[in-house]
C-alpha positions in Angstrom: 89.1 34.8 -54.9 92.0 33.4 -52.6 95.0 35.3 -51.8 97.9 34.6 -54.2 100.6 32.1 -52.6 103.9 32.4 -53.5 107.3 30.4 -51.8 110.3 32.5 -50.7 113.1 32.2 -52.8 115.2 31.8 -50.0 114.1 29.1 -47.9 110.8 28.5 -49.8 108.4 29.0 -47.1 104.9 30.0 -48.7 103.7 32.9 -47.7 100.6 35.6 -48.8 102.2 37.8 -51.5 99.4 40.9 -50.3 100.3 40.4 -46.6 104.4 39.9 -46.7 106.2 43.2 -46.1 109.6 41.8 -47.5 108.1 40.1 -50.5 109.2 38.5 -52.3 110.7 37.0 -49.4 109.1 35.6 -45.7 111.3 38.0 -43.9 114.1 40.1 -43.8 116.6 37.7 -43.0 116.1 35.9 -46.1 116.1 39.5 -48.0 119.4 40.1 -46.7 120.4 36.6 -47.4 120.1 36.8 -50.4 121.3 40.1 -51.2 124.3 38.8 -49.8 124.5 35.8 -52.1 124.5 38.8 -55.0 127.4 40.8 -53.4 129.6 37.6 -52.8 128.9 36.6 -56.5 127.7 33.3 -55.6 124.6 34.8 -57.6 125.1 36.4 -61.2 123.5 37.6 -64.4 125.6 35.3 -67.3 127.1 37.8 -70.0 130.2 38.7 -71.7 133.2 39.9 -69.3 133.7 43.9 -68.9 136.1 45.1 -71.4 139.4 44.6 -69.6 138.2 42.1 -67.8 139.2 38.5 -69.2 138.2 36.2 -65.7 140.4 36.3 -63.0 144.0 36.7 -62.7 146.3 33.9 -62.7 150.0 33.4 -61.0 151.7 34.0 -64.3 150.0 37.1 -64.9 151.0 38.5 -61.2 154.4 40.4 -60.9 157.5 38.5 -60.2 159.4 39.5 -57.4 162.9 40.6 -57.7 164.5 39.8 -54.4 
């Protein structure tokens, strides 16, 4: 039987999944690529906002300022 084959999620090299020591991914750069794509939001889980939170603020909402 032939080692299973996968593509990186990243860039979508294919790579061995028993022989990668970032798998899923080819290397660590595309780990950490896209663990940055999750901290910078460009990646999300869709689902109803956090209590409190109704999207993000607009100009109206901001403080006026008195001077």
């Amino acid at each position: 039987m032939s080692p299973a084959r996968v593509n990186c999620p990243t860039c979508h090299r294919e790579l061995e999944w028993n022989s990668a020591p970032f798998r899923p991914f080819c290397s660590e750069r595309c780990r950490l690529l896209d663990l940055g794509a999750w901290l910078s939001e460009q990646h999300a889980i869709p689902g109803d906002a956090a209590p409190g939170q109704d999207g993000p603020a607009s100009p109206e909402d901001s403080p006026k300022d008195p001077a």
